[in-house]
C-alpha positions as YAML, in Angstrom:
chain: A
units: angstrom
residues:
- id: 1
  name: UNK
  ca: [-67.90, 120.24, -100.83]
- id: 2
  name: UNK
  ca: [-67.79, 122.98, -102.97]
- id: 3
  name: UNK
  ca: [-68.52, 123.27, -106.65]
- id: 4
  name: UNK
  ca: [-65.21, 124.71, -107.36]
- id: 5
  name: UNK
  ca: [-62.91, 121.31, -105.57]
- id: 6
  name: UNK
  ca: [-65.93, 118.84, -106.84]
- id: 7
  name: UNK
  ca: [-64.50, 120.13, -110.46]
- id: 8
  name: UNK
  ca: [-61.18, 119.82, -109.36]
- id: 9
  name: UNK
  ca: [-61.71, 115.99, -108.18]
- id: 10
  name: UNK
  ca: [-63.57, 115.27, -111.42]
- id: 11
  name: UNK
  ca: [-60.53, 116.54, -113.48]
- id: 12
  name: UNK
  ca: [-57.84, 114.46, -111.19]
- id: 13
  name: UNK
  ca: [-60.08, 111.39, -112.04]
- id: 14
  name: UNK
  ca: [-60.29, 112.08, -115.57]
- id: 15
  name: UNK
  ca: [-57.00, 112.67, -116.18]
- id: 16
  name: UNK
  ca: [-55.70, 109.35, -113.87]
- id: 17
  name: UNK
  ca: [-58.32, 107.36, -114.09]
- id: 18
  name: UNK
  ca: [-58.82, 107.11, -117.97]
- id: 19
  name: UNK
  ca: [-55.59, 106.26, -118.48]
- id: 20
  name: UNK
  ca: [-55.41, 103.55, -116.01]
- id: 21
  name: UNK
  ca: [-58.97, 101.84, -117.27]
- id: 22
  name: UNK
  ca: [-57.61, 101.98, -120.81]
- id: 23
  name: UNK
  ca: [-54.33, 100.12, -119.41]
- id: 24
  name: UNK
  ca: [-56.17, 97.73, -117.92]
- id: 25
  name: UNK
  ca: [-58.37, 96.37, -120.86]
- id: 26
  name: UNK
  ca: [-55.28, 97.04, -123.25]
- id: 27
  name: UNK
  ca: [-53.51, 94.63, -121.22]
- id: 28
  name: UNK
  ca: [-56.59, 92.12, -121.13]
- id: 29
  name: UNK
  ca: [-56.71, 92.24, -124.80]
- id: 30
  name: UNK
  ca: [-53.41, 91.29, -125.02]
- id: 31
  name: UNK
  ca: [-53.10, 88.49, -123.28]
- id: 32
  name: UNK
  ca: [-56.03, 86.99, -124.75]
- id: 33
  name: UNK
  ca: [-54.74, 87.33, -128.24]
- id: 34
  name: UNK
  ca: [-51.54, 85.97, -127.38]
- id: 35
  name: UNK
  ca: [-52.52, 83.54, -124.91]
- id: 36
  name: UNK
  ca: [-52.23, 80.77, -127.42]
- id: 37
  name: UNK
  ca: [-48.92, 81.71, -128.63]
- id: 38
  name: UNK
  ca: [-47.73, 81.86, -125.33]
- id: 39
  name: UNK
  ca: [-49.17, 78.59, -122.97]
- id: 40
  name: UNK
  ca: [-46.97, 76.21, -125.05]
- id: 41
  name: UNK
  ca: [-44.24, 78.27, -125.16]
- id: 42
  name: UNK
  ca: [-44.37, 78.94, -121.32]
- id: 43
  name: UNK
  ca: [-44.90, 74.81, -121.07]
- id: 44
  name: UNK
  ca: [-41.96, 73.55, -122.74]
- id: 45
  name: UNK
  ca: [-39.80, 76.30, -120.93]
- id: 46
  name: UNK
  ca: [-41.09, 75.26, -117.56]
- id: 47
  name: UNK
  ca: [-40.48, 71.45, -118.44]
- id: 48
  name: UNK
  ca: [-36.71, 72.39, -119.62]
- id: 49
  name: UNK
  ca: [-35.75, 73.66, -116.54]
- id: 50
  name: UNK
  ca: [-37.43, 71.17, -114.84]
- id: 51
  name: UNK
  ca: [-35.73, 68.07, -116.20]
- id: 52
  name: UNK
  ca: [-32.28, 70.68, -116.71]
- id: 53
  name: UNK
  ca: [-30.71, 68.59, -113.75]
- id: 54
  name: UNK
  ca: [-31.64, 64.89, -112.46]
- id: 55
  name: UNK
  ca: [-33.00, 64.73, -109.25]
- id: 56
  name: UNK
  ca: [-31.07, 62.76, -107.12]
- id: 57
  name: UNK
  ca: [-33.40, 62.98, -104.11]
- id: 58
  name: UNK
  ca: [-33.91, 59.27, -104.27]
- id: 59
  name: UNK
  ca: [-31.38, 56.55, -105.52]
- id: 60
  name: UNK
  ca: [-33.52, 56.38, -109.09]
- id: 61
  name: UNK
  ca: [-30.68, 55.69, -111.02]
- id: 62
  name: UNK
  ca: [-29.43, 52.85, -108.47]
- id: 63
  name: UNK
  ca: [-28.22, 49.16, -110.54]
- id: 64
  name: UNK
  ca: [-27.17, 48.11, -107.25]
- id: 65
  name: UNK
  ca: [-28.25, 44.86, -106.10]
- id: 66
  name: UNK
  ca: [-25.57, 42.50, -105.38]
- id: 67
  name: UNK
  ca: [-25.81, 38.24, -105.49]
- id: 68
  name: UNK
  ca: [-25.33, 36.31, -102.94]
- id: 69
  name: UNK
  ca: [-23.02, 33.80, -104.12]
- id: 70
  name: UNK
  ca: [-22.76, 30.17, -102.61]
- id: 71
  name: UNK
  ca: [-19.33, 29.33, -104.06]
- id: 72
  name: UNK
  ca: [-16.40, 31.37, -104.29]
- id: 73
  name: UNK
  ca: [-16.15, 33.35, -107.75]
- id: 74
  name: UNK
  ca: [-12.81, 33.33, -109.20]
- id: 75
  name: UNK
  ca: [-13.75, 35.67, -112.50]
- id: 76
  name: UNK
  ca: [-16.70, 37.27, -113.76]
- id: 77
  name: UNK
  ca: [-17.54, 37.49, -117.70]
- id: 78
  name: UNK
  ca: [-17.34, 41.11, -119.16]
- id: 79
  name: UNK
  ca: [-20.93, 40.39, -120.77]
- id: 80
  name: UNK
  ca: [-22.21, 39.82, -117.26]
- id: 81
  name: UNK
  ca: [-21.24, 43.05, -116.15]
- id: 82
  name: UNK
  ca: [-23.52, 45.87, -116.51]
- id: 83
  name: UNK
  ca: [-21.67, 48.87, -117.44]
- id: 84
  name: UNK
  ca: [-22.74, 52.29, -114.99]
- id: 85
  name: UNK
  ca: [-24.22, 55.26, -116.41]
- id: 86
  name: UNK
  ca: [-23.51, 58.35, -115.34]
- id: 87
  name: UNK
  ca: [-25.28, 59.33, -111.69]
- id: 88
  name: UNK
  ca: [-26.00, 55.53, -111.22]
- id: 89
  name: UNK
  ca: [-25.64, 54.21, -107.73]
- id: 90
  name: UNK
  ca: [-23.62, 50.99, -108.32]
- id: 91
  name: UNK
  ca: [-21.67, 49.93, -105.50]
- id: 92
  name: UNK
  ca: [-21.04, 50.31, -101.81]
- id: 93
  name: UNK
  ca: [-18.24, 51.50, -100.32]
- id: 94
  name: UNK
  ca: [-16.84, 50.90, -96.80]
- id: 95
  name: UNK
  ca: [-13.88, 51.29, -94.98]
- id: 96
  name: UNK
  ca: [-14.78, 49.79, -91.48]
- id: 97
  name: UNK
  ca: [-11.47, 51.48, -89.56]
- id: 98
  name: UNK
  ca: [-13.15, 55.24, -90.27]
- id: 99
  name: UNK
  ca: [-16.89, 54.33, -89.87]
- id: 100
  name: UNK
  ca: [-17.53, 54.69, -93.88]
- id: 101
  name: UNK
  ca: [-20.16, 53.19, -95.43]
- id: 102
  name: UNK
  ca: [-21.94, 54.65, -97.81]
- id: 103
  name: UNK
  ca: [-23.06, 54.31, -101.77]
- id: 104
  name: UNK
  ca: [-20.77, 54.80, -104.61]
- id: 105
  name: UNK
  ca: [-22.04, 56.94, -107.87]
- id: 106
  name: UNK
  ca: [-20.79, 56.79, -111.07]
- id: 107
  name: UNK
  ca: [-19.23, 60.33, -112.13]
- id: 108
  name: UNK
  ca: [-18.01, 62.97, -109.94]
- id: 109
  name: UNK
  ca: [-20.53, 65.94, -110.93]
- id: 110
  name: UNK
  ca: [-21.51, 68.20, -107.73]
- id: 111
  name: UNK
  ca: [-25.09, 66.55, -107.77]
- id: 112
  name: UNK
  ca: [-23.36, 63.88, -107.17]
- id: 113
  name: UNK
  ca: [-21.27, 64.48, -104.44]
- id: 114
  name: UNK
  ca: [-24.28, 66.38, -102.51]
- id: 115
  name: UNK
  ca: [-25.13, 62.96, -102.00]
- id: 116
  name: UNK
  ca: [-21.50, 60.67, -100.97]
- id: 117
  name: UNK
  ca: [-19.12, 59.90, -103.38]
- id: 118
  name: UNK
  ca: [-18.36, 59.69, -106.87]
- id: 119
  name: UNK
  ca: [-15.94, 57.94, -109.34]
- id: 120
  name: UNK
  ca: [-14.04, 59.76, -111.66]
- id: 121
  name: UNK
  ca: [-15.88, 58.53, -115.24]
- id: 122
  name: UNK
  ca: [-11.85, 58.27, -116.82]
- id: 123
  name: UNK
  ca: [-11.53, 55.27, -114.32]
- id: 124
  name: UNK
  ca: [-12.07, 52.12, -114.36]
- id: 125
  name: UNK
  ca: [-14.55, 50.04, -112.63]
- id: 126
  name: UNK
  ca: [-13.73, 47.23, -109.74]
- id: 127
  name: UNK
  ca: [-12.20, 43.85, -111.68]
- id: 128
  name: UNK
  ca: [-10.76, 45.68, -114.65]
- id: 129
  name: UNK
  ca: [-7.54, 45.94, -113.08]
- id: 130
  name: UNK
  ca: [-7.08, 49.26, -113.59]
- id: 131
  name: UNK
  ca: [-7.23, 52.41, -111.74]
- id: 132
  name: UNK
  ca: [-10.11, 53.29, -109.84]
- id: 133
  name: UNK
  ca: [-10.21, 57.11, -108.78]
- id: 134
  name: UNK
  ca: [-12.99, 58.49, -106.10]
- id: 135
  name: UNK
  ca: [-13.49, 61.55, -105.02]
- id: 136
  name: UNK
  ca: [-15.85, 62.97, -101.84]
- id: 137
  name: UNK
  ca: [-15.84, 66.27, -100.22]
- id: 138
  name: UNK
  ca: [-14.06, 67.15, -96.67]
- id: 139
  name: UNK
  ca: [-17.15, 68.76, -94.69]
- id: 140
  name: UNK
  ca: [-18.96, 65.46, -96.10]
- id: 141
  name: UNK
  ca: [-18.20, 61.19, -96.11]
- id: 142
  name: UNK
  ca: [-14.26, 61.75, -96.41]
- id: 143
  name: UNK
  ca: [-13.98, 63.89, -94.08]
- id: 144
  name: UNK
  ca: [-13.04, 60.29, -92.12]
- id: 145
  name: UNK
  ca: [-10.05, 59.75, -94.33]
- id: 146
  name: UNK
  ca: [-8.17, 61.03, -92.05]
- id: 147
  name: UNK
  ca: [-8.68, 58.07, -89.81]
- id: 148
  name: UNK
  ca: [-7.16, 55.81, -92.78]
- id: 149
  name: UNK
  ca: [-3.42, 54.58, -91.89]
- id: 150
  name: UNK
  ca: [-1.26, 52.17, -94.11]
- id: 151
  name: UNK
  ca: [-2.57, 48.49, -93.89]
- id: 152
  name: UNK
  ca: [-6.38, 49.18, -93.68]
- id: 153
  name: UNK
  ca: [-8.96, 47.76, -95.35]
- id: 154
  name: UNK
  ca: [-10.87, 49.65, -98.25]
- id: 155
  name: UNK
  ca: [-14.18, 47.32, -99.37]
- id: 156
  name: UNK
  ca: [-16.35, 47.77, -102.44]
- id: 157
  name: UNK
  ca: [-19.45, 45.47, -102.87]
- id: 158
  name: UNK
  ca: [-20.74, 45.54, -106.87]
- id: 159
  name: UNK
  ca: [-23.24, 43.43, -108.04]
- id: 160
  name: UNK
  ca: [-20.72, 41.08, -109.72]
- id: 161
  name: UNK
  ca: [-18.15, 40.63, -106.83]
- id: 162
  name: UNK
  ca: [-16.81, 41.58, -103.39]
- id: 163
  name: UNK
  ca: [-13.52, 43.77, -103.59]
- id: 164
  name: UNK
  ca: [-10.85, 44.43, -101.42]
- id: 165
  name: UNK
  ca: [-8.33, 46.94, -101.55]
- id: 166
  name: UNK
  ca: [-5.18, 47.44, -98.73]
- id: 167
  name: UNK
  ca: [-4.19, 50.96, -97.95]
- id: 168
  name: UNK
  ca: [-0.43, 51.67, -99.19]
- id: 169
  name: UNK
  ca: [0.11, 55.47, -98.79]
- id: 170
  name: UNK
  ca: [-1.42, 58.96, -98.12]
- id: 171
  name: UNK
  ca: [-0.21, 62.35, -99.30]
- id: 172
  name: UNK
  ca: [-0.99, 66.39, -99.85]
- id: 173
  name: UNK
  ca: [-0.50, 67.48, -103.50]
- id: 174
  name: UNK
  ca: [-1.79, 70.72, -104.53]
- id: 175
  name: UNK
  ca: [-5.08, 70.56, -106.66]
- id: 176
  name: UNK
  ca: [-3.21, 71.13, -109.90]
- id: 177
  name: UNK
  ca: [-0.51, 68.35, -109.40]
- id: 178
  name: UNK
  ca: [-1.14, 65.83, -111.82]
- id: 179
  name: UNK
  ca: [1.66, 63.62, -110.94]
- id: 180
  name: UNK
  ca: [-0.46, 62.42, -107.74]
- id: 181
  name: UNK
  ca: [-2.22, 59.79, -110.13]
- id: 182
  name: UNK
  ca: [-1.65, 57.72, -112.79]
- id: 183
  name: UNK
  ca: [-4.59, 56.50, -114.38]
- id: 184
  name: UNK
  ca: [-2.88, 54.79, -117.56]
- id: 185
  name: UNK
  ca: [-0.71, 52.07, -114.87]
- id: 186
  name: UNK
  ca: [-1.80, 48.30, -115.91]
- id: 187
  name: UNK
  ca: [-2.97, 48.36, -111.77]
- id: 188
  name: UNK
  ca: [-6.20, 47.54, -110.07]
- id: 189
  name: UNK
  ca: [-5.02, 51.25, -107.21]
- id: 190
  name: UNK
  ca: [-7.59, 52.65, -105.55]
- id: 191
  name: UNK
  ca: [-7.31, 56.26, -105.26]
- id: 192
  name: UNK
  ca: [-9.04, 57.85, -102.93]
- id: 193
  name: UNK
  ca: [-9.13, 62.06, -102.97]
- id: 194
  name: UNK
  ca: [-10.82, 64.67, -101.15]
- id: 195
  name: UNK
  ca: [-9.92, 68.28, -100.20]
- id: 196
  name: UNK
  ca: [-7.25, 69.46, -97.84]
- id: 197
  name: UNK
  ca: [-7.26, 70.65, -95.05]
- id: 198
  name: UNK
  ca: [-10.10, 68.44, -93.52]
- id: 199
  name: UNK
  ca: [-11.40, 71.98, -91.62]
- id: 200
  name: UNK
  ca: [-11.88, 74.12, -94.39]
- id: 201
  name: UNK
  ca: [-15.23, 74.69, -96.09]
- id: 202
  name: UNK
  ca: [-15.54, 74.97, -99.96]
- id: 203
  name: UNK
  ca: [-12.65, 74.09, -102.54]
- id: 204
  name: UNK
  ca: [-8.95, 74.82, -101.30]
- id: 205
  name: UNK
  ca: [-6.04, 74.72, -103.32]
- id: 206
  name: UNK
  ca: [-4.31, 70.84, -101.74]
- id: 207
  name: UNK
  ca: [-6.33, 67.64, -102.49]
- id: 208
  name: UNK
  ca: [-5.01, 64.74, -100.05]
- id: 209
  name: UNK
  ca: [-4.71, 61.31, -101.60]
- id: 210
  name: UNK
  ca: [-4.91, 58.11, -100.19]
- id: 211
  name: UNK
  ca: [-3.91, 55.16, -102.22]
- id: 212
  name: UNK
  ca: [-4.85, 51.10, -101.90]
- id: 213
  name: UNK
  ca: [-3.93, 47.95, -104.12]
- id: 214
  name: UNK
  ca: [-6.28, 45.44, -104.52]
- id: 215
  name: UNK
  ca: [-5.85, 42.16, -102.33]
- id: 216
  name: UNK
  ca: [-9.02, 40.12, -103.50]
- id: 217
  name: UNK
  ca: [-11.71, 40.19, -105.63]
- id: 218
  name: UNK
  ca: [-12.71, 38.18, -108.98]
- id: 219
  name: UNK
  ca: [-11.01, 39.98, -112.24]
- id: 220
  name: UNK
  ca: [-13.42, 40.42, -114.99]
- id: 221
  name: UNK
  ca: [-12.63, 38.63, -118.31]
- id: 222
  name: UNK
  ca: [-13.56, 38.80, -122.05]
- id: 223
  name: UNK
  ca: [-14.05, 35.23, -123.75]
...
């Protein structure tokens, strides 16, 4: 190599490689002054978006674990009753006709309804006789709703009681129709909802209802 391109490399090096080295331990310095500052910072971040959404992988927030009971229960005392949280699994739900059986959560979120179905929290629970409103998407559980006819039988097993619910009527309302449920009637109704049609993917603009009175089950009471 010549003297005149071994003074050419020496120049390129100078003028890149300098730079670069001083980059380098700039950079190292930095970090180790504000390394201290930052680890707990960088801590409680990563345990805020960590614990930013419950992890419903597992049924950890499940109260479900109903009695046997050896004599028929007529009524159930409202201080016997444990009270869902929201995302709790506390009930099961069946409806034999359409092959459903699956657990019932407390609140309707989207976590929720990844994994079945999910009561509306402004409802009431089984025994209060009052309205109970469920929802559950198309693609997933209720997708067999459209199995349910008049006359069948909608069960829900809580730890406090067995209830049973008769289907009365379906319908289509659009998705912004609030007529399609009253949730103020002094009426143990079921009302069942998922979105319509049962072939589309994601939300549509027509929920179909289905809608079931209770026919047994103990009524919880206040002293």
């Amino acid at each position: 190599m010549s003297f005149l391109k071994r003074k050419t490399l020496k120049k390129v090096m100078a003028y890149l490689g300098m730079p670069l080295l001083f980059s380098v331990v700039g950079y190292g310095l930095f970090y180790l002054a504000l390394s201290p500052l930052l680890s707990p910072a960088l801590s409680a971040l990563s345990m805020v978006i960590s614990n930013s959404r419950p992890d419903f992988s597992e049924d950890i927030h499940s109260i479900f674990s109903p009695q046997e009971h050896t004599e028929p229960v007529t009524s159930v005392k409202e201080e016997e009753v444990q009270m869902p949280k929201y995302g709790a699994h506390y009930a099961r739900f069946q409806i034999e006709i359409a092959g459903i059986d699956t657990n019932l959560y407390f609140g309707d979120g989207q976590e929720i309804l990844k994994k079945g179905i999910g009561q509306y929290m402004g409802s009431f629970i089984p025994g209060s006789g009052k309205p109970i409103m469920i929802s559950g998407h198309n693609n997933g559980v209720f997708h067999q709703l459209q199995r349910v006819s008049a006359g069948d039988i909608i069960t829900i097993t809580t730890n406090y009681g067995v209830y049973e619910y008769q289907v009365t009527d379906m319908g289509v309302f659009k998705a912004t129709d609030k007529s399609a449920y009253d949730l103020n009637q002094e009426k143990e109704q079921l009302i069942l909802y998922t979105c319509y049609p049962f072939n589309m993917l994601g939300l549509t603009d027509k929920r179909y209802f289905v809608y079931a009175d209770k026919v047994s089950g103990p009524p919880i009471v206040s002293e």
